[in-house]
TIBAPA-708912 format. One record per atom (N, C-alpha, C, O, CB): atom name; residue number from 1; x, y, z; residue in three letters. Coordinates in Angstrom, 1 decimal, decimal comma. Each point is the difference from the previous one (the first is absolute). Glycine has a CB too. Layout:
BEGIN
 atom   n   east  north     up res
   CA NUM      X      Y      Z ALA
...
//
This chain:
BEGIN
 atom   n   east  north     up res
    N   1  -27,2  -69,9    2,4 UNK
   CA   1    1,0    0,5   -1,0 UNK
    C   1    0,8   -1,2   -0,4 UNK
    O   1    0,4   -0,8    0,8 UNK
   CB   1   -0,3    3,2    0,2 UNK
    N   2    0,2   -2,6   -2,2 UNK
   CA   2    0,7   -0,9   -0,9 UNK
    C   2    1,6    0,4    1,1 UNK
    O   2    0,5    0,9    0,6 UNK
   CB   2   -2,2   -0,6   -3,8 UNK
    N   3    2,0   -2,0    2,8 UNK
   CA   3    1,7    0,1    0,8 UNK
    C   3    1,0    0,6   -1,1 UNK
    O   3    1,0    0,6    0,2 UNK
   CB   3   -1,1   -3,1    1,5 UNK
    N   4   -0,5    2,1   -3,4 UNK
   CA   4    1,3    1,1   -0,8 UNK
    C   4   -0,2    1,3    0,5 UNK
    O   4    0,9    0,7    0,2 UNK
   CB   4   -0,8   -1,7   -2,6 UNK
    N   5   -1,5    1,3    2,6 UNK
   CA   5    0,0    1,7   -0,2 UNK
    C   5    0,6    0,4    1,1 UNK
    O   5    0,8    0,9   -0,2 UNK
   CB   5   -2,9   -0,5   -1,1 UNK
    N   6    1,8   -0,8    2,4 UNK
   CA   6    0,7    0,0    1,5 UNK
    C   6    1,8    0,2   -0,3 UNK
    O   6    0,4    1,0    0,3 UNK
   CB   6   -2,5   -2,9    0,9 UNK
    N   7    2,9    0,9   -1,8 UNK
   CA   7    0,7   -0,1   -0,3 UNK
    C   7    0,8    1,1   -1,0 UNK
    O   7    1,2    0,3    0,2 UNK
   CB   7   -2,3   -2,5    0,7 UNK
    N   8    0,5    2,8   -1,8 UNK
   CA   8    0,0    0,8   -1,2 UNK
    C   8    0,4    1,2    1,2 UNK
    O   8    1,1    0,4    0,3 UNK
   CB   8   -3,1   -1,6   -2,6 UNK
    N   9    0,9    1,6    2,6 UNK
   CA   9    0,1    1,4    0,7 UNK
    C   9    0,8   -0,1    0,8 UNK
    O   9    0,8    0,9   -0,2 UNK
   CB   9   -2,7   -0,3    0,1 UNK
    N  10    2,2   -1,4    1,1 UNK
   CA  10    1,3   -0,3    1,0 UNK
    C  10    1,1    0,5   -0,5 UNK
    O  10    0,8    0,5    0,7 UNK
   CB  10   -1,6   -2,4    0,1 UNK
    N  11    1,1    1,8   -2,1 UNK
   CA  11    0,9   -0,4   -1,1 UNK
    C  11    0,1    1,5   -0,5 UNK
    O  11    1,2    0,4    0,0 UNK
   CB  11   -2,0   -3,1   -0,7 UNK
    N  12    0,0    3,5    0,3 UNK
   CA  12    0,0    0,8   -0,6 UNK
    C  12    0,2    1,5    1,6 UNK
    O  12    0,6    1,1    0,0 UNK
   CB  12   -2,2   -2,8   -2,6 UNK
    N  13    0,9    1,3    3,3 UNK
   CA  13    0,0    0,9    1,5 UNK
    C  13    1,7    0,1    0,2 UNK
    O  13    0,5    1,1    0,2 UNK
   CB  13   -3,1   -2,2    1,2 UNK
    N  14    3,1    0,1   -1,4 UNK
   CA  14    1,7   -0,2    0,2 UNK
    C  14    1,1    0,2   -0,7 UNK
    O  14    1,2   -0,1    0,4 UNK
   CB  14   -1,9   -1,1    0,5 UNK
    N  15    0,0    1,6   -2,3 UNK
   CA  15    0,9    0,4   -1,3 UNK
    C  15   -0,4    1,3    0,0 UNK
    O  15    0,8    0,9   -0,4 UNK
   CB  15   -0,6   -3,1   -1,1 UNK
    N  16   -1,5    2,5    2,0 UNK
   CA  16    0,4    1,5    0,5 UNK
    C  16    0,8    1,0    1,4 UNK
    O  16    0,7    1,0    0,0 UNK
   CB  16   -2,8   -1,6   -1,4 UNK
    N  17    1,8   -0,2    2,2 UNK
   CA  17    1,0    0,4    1,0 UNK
    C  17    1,5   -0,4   -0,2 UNK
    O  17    0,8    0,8    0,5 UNK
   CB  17   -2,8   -0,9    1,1 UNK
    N  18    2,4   -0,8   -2,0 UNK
   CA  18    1,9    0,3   -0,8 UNK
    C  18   -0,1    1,0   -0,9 UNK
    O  18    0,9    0,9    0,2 UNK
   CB  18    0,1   -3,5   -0,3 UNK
    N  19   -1,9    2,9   -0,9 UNK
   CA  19    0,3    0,6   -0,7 UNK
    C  19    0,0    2,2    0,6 UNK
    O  19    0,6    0,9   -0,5 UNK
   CB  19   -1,6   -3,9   -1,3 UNK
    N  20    0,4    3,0    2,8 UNK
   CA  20   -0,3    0,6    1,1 UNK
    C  20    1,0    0,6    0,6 UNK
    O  20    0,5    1,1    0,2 UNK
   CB  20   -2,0   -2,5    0,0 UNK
    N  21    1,8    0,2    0,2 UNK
   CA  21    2,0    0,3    1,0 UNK
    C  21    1,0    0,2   -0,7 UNK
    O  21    0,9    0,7    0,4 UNK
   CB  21   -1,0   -2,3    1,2 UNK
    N  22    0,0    1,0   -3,0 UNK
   CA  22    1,3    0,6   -0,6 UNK
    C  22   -0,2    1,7   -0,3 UNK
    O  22    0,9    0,8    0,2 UNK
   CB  22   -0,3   -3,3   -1,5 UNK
    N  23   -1,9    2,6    0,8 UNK
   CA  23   -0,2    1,6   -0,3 UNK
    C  23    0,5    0,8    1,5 UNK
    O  23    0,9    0,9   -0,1 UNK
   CB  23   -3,2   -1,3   -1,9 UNK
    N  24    1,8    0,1    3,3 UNK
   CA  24    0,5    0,8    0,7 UNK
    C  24    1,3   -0,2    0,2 UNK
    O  24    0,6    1,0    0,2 UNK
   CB  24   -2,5   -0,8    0,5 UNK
    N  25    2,5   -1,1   -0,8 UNK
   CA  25    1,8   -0,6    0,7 UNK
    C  25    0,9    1,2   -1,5 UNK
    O  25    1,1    0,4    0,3 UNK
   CB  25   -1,5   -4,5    0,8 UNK
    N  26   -0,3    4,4   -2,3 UNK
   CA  26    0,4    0,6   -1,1 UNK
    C  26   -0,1    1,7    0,3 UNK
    O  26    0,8    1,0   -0,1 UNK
   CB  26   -1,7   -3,3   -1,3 UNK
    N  27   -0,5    2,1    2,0 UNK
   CA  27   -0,5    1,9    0,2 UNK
    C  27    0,9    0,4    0,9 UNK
    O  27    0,4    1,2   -0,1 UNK
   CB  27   -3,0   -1,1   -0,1 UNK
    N  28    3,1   -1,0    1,5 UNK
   CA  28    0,6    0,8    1,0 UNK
    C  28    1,3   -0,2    0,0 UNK
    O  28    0,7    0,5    0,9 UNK
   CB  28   -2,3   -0,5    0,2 UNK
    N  29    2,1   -0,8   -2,4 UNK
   CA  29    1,7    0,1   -0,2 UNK
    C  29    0,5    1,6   -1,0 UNK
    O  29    1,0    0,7    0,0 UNK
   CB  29   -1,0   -4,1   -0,1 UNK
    N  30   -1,2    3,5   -0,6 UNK
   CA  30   -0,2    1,2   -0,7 UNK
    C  30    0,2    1,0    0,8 UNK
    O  30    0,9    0,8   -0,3 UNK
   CB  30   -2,2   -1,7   -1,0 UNK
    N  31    0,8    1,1    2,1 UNK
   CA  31   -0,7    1,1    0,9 UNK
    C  31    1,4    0,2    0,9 UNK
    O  31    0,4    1,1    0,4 UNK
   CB  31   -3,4   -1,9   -0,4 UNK
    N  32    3,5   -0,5    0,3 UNK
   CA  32    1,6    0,5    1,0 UNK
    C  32    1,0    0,2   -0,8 UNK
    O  32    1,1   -0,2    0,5 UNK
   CB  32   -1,5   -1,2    1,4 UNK
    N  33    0,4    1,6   -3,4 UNK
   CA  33    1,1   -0,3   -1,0 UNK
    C  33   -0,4    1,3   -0,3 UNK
    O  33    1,1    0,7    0,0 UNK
   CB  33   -0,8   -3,3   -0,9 UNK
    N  34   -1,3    3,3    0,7 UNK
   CA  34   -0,4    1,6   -0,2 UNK
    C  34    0,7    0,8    1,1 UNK
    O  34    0,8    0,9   -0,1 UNK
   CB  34   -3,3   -1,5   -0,9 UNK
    N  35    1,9    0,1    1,9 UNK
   CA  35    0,6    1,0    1,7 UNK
    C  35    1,5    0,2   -0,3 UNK
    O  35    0,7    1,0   -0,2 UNK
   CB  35   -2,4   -2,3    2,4 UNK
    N  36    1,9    0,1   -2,1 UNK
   CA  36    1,8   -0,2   -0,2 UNK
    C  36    0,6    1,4   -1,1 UNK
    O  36    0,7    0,9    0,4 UNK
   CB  36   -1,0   -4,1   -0,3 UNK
    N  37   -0,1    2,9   -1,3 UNK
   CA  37    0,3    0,6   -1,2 UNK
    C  37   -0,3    1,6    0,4 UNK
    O  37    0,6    0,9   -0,6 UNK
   CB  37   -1,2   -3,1   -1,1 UNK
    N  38   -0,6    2,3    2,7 UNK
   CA  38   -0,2    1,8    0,2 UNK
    C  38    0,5    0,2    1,1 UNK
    O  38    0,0    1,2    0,3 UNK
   CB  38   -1,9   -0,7   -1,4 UNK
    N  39    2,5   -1,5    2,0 UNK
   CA  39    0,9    0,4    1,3 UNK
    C  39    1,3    0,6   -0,9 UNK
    O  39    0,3    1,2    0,1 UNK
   CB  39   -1,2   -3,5    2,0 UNK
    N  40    1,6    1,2   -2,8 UNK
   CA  40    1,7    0,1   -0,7 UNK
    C  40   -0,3    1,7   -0,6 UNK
    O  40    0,7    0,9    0,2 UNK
   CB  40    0,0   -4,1   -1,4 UNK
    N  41   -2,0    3,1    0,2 UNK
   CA  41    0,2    1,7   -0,9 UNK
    C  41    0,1    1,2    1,2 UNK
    O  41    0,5    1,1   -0,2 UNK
   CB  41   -2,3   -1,9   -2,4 UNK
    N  42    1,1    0,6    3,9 UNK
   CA  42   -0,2    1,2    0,7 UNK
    C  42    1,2   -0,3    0,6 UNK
    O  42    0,3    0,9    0,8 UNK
   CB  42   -2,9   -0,3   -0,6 UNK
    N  43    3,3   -1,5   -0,2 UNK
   CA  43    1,5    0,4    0,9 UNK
    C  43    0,2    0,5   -1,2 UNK
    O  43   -0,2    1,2    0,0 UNK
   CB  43    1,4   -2,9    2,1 UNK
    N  44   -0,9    1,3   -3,1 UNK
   CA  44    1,2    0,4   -0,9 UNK
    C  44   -0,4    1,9   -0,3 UNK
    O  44    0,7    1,0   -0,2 UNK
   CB  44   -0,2   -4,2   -1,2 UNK
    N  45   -1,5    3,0    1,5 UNK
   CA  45   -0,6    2,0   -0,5 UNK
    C  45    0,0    0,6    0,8 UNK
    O  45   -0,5    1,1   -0,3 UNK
   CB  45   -0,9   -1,1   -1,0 UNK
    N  46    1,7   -0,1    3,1 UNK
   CA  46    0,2    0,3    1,2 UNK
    C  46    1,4    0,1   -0,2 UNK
    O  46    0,3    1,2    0,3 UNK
   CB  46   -2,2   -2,2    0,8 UNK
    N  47    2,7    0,6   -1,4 UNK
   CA  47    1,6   -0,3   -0,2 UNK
    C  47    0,2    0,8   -0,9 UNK
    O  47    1,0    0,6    0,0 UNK
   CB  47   -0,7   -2,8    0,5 UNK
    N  48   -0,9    2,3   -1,3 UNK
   CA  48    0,4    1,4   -1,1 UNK
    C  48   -0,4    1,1    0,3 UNK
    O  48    0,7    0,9   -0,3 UNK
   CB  48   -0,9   -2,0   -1,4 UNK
    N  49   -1,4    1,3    2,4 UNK
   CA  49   -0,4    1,5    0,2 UNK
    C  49    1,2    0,6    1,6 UNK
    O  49    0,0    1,2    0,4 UNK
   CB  49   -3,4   -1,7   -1,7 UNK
    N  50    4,0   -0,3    1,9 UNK
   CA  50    0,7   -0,2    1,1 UNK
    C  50    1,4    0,8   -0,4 UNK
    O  50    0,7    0,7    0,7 UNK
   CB  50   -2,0   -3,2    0,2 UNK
    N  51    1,5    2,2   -2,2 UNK
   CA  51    1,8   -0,2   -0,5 UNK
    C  51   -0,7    2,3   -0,6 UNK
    O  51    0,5    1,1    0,2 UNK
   CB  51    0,9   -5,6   -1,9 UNK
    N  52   -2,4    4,2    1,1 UNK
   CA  52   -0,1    1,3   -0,8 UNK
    C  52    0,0    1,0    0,9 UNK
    O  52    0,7    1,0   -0,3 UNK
   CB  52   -1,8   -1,8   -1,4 UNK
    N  53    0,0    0,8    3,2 UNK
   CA  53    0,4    0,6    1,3 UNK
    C  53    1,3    0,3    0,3 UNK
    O  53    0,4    1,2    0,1 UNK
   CB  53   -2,1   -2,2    0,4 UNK
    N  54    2,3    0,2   -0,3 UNK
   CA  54    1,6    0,4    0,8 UNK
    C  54    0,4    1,0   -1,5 UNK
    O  54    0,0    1,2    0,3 UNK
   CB  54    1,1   -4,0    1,6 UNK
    N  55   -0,8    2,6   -3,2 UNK
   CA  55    0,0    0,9   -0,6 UNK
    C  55   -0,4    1,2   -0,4 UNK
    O  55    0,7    0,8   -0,6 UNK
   CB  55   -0,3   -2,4    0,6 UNK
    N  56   -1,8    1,8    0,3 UNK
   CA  56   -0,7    1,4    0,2 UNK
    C  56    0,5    0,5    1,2 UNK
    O  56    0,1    1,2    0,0 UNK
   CB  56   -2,2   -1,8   -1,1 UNK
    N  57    2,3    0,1    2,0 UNK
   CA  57    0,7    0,3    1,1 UNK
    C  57    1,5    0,6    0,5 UNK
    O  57    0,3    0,8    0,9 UNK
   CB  57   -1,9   -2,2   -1,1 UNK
    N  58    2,2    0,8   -0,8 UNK
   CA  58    1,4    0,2   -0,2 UNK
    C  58   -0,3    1,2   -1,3 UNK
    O  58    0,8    0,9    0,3 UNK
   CB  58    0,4   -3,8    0,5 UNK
    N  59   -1,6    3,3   -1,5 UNK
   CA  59   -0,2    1,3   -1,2 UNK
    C  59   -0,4    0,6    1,0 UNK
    O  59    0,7    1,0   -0,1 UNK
   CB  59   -1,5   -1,6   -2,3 UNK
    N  60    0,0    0,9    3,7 UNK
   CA  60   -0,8    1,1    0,3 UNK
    C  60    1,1    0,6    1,4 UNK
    O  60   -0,2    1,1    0,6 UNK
   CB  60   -2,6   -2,2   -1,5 UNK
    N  61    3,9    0,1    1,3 UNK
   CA  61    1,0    0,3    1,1 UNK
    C  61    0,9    0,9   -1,1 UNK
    O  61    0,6    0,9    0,5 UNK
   CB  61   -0,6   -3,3    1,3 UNK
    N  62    0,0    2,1   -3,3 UNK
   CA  62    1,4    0,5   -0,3 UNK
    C  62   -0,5    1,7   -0,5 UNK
    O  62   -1,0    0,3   -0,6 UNK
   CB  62    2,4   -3,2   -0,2 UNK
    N  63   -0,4    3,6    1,1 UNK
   CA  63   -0,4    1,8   -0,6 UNK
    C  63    0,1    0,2   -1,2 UNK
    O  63    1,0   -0,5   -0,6 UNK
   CB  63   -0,3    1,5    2,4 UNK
    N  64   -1,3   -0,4   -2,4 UNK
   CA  64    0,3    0,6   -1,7 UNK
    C  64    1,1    1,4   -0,2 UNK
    O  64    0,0    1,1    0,6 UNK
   CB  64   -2,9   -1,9   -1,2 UNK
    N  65    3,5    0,4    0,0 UNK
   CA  65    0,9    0,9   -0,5 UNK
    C  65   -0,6    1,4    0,2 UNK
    O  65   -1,2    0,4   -0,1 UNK
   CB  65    2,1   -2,2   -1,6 UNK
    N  66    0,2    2,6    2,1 UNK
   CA  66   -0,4    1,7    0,0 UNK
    C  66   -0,3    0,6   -1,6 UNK
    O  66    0,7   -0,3   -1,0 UNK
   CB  66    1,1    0,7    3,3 UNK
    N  67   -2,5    0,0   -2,2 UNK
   CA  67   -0,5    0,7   -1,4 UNK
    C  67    0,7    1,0   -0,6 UNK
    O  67   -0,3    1,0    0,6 UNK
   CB  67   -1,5   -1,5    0,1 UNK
    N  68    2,6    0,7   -1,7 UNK
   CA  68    0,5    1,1   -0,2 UNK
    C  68   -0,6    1,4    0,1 UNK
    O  68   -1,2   -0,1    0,3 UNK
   CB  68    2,2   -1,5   -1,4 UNK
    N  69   -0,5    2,8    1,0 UNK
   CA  69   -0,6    1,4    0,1 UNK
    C  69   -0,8    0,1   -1,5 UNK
    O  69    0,4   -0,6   -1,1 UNK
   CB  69    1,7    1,9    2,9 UNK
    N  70   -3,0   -0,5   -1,5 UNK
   CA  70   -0,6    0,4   -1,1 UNK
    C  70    1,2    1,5   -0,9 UNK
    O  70    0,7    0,8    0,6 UNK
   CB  70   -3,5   -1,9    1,0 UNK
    N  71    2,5    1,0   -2,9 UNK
   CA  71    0,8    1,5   -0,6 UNK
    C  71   -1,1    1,0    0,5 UNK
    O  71   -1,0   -0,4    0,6 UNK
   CB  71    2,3   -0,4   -3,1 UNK
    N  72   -1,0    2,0    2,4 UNK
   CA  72   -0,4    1,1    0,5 UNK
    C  72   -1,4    0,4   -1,2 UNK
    O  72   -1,1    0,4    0,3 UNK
   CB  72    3,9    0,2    1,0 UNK
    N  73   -2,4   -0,8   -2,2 UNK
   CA  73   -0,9    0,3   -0,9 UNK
    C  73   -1,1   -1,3    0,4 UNK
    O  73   -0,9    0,7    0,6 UNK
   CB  73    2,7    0,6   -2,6 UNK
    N  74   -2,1   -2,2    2,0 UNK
   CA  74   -0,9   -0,9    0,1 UNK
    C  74   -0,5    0,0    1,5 UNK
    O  74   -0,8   -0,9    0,2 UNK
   CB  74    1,8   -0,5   -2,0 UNK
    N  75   -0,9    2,0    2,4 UNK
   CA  75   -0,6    0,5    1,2 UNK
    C  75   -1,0    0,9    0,1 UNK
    O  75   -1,1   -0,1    0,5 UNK
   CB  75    3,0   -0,4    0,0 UNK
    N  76   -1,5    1,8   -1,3 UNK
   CA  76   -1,0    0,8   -0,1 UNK
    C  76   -0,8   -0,4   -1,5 UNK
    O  76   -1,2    0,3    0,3 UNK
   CB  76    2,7    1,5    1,4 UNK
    N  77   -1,4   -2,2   -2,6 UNK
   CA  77   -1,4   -1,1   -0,6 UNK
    C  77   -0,7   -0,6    0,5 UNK
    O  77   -1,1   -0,3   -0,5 UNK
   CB  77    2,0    0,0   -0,7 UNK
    N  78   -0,5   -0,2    2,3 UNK
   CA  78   -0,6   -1,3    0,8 UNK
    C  78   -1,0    1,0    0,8 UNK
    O  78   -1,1   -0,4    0,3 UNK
   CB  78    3,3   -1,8    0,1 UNK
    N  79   -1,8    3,4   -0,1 UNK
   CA  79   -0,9    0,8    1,4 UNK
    C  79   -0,9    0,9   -1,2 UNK
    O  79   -1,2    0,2    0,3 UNK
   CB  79    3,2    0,2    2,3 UNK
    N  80   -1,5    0,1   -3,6 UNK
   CA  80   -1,0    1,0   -0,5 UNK
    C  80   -0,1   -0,4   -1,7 UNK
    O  80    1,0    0,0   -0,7 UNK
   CB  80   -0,4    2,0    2,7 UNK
    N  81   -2,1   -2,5   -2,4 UNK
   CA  81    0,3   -0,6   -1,2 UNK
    C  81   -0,3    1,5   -0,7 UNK
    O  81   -0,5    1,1    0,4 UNK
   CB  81   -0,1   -4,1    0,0 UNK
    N  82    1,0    2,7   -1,8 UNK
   CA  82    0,3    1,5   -1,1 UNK
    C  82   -1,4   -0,3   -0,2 UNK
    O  82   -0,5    0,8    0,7 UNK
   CB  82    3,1   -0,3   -2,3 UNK
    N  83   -3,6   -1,3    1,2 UNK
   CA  83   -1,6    0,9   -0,7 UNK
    C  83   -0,9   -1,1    1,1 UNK
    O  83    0,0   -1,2    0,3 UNK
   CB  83    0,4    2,0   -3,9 UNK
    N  84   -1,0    0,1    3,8 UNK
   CA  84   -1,1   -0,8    0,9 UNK
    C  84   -1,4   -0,9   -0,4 UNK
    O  84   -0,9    0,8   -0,2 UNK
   CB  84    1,8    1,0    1,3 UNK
    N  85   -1,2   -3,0   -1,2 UNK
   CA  85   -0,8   -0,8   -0,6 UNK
    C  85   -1,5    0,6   -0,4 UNK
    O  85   -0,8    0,6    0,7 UNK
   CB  85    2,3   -2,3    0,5 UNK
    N  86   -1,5    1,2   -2,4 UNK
   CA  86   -1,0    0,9   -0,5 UNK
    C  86   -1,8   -0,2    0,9 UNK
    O  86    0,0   -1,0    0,6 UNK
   CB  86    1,8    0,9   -3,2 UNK
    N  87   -2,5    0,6    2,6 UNK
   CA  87   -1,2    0,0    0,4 UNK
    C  87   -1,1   -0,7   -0,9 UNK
    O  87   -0,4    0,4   -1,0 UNK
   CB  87    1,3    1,6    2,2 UNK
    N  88   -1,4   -3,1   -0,6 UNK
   CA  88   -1,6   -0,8   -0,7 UNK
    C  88   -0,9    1,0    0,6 UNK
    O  88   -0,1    0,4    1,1 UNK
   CB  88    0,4   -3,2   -1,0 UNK
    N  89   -1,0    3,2   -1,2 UNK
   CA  89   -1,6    0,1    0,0 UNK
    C  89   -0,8   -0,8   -0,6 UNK
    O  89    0,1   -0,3   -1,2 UNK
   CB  89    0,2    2,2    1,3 UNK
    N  90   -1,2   -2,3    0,9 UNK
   CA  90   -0,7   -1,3   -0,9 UNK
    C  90   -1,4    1,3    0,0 UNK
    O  90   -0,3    0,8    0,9 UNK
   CB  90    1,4   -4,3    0,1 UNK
    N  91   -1,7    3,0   -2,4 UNK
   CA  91   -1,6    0,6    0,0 UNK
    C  91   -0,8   -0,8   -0,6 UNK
    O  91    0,0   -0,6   -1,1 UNK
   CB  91    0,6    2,8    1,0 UNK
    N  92   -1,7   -2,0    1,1 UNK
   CA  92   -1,0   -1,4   -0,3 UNK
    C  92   -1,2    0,3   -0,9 UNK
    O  92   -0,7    1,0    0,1 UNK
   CB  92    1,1   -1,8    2,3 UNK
    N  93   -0,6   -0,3   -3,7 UNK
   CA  93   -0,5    0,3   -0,5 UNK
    C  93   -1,9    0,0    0,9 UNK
    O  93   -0,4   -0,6    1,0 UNK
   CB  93    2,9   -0,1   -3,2 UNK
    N  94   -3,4    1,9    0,7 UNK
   CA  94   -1,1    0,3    0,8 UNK
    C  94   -0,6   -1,5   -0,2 UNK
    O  94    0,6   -0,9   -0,7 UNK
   CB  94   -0,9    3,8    0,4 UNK
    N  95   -0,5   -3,0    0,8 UNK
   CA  95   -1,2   -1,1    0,4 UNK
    C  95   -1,3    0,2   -0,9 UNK
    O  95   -0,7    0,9   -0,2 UNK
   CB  95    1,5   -0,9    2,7 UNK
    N  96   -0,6   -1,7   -2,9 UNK
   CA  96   -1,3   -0,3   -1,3 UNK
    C  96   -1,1   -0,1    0,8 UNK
    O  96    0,1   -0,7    1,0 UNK
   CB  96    1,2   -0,7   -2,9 UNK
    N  97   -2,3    1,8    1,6 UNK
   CA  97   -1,5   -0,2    0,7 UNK
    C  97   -0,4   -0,7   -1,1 UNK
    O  97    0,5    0,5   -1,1 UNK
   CB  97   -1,1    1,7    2,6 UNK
    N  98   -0,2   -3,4   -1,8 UNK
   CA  98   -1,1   -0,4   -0,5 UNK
    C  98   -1,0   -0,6    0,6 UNK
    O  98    0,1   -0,8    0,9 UNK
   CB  98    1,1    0,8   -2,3 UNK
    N  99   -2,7    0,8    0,5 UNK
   CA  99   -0,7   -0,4    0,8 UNK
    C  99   -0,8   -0,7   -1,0 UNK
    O  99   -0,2    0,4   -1,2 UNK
   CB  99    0,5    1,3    3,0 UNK
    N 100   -0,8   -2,7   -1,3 UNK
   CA 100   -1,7   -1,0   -0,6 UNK
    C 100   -0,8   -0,3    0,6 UNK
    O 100    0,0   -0,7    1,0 UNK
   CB 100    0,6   -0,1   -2,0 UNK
    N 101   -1,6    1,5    0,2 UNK
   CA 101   -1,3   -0,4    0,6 UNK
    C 101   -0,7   -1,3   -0,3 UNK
    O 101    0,2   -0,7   -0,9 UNK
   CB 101   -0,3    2,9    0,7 UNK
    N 102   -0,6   -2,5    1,1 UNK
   CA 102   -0,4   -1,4    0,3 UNK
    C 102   -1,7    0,2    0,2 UNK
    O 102   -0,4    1,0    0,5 UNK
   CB 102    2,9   -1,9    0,9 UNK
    N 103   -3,2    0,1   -1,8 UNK
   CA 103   -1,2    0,1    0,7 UNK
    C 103   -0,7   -0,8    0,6 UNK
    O 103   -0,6   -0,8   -0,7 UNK
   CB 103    0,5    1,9   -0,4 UNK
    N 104    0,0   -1,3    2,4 UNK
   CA 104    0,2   -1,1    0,7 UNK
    C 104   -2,0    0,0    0,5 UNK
    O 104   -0,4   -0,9    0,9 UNK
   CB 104    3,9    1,2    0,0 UNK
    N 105   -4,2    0,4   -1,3 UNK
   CA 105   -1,6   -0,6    0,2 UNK
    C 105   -0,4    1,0    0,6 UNK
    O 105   -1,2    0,2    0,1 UNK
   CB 105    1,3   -2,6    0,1 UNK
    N 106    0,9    3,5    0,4 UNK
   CA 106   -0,6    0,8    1,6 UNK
    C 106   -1,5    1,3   -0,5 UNK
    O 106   -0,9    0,3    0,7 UNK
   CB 106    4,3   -0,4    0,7 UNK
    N 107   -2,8    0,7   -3,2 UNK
   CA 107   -1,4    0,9    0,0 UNK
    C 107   -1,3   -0,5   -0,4 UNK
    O 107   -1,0    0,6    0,2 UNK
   CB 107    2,5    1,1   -0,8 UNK
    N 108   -1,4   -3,4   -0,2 UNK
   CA 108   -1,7    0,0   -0,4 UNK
    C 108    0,2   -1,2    1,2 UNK
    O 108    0,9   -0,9   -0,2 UNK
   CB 108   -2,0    1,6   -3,0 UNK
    N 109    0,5   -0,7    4,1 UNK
   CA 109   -0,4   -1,8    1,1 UNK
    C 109   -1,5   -0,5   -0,4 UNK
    O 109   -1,0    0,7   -0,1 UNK
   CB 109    2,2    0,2    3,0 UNK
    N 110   -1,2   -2,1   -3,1 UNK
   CA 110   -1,3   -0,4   -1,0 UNK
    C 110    0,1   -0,6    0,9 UNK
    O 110   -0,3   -1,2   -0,3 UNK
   CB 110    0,1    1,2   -2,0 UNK
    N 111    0,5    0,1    4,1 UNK
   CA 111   -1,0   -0,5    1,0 UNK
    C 111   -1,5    0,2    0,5 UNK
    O 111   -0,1    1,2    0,3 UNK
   CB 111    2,2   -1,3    0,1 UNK
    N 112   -3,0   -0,3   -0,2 UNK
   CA 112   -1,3    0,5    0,5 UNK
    C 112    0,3    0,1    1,1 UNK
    O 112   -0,9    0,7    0,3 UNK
   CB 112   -0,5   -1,7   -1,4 UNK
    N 113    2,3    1,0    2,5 UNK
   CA 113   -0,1   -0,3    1,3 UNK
    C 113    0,2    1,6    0,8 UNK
    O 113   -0,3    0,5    1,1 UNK
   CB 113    1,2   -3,2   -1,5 UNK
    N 114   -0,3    3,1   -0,7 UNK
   CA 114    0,4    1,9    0,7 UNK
    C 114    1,4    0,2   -0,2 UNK
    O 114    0,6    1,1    0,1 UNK
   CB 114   -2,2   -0,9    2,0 UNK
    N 115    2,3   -1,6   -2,4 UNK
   CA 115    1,6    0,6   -0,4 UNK
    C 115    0,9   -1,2    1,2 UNK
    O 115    1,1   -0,7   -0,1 UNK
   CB 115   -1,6    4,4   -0,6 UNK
    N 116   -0,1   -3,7    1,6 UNK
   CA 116    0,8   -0,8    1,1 UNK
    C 116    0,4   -1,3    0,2 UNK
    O 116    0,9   -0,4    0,8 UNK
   CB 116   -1,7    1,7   -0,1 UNK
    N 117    0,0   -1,8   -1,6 UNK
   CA 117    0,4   -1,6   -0,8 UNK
    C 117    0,0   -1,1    1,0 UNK
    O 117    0,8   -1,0    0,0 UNK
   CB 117    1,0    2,0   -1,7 UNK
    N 118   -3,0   -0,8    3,0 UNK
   CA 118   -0,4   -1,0    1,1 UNK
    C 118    0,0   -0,9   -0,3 UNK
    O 118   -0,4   -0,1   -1,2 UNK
   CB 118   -0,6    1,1    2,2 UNK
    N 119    1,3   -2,1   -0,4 UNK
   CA 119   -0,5   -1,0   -0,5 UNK
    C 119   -1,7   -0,4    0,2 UNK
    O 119   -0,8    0,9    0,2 UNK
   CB 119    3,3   -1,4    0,1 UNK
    N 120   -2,9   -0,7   -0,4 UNK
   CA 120   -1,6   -0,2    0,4 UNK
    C 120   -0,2   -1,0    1,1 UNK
    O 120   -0,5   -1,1   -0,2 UNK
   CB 120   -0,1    1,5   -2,1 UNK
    N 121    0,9    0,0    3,6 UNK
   CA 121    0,1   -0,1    1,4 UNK
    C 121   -1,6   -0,3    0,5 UNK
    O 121   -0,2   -0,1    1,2 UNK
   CB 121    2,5    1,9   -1,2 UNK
//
């Protein structure tokens, strides 16, 4: 082998491996700069779904107001309504029959064999 070409490739083998290391020294600064960024959001949305808890919490300790009485008249509306909901009848309409005829070969068979269509075995 020629000493340029020797030389060439040496040359070119080593401008690929720097060029090599920076891509990884790049992929895995990425990659811990990502983690980071989804470590910070899941505290911070842990810290919020955390704060809305104690607040669902605090609504479900506290009692709701007594309800006033109903009037006397709206009581018995509420138990017996004046007309009773009217009644569905559904009726189904009748059923379309059509029929067509087809003729699919079965009354003339222009077989010689007897109809059973053997093969020739």
């Amino acid at each position: 082998m020629n000493k340029a070409h020797l030389t060439l490739f040496a040359l070119l083998v080593a401008g690929a491996t720097v060029l090599g290391a920076i891509a990884v020294t790049r992929t895995t600064h990425l990659g811990r700069a990502a983690r980071h960024t989804n470590d910070a959001a899941l505290a911070a949305r842990t810290k919020q779904l955390d704060a809305y808890a104690a607040k669902l919490q605090k609504e479900l300790k506290a009692t709701p107001p007594a309800l006033p009485a109903l009037p006397k008249a709206a009581r018995v509306s509420a138990v017996a309504p004046a007309t009773p909901p009217p009644r569905i009848v559904y009726h189904r309409p009748s059923p379309v029959v059509t029929v067509i005829h087809s003729h699919h070969g079965d009354e003339d068979s222009h077989e010689s064999d007897g109809g059973e269509g053997g093969g020739d075995d």
